[in-house]
N, C-alpha and C positions, 0 to 999 in steps of 0.2 A: 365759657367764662365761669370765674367762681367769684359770685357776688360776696360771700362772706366771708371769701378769705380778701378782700377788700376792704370790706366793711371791719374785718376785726384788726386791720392793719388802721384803720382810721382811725377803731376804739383804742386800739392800743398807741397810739401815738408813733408807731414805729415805721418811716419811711422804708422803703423799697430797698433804696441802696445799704442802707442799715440794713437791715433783714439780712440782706446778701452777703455783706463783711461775717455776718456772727454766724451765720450758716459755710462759709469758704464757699458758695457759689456767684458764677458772673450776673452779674446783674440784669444781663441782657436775659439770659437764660430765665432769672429769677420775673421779669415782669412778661416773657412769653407766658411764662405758669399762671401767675397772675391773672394775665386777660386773654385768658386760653385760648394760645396759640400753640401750647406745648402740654404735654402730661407728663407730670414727674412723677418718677418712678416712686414705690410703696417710699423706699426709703427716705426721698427726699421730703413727701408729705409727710410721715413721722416727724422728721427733724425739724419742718417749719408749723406743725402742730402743736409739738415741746415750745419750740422760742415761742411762739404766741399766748405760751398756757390753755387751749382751747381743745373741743375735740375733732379729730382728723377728719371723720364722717361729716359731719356738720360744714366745716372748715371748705372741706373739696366738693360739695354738694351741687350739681348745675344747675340752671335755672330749669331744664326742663325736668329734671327728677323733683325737685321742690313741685314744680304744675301738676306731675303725675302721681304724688303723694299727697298734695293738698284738695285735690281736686282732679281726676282719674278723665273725668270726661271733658275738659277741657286741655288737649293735646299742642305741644307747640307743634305750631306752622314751621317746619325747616325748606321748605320748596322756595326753589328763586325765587320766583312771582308770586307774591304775597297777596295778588288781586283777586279778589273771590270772583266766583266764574258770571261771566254775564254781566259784569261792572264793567262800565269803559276805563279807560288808562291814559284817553288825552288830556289829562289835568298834569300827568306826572312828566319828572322834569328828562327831557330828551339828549341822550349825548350831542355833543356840538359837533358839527362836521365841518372838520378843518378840507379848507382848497374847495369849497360850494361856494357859488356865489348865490348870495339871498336874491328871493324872490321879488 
């Protein structure tokens, strides 16, 4: 995800689907980038760098490069299971098991 390029579409007042129109990309496309589920190519971050006045580095920046720039030894967690070892886990919430009959 790129928090600032969120955050500077907030400051700038400029919705999503805007964005899109004044770039000629699908909007769909434009909010995968957004809440990165897609990477857009050098070109397309130039282009929505421009429409926002801002810079591109900063702009495309992820949360985990911001933790290992600001702070080196505190590393995101990307492993499924977020539970530090030796913690129980029966607090957390359980998929439902559809065709069980309860206890």
């Amino acid at each position: 995800m790129y928090p600032n390029l969120k955050l500077q579409l907030w400051m700038s007042g400029i919705r999503q689907n805007r964005l899109a129109k004044m770039l000629e990309i699908d909007e769909t496309t434009l909010s995968k980038i957004v809440n990165g589920f897609r990477q857009p190519t050098p070109e397309v971050r130039g282009r929505i760098a421009s429409a926002l006045k801002t810079d591109e580095k900063w702009l495309f920046q992820t949360i985990a490069e911001k933790l290992d720039r600001d702070d080196p030894s505190q590393k995101l967690d990307e492993s499924p299971d977020r539970t530090p070892r030796g913690q129980k886990t029966e607090n957390r919430l359980q998929p439902a098991r559809h065709g069980a009959n309860p206890a």
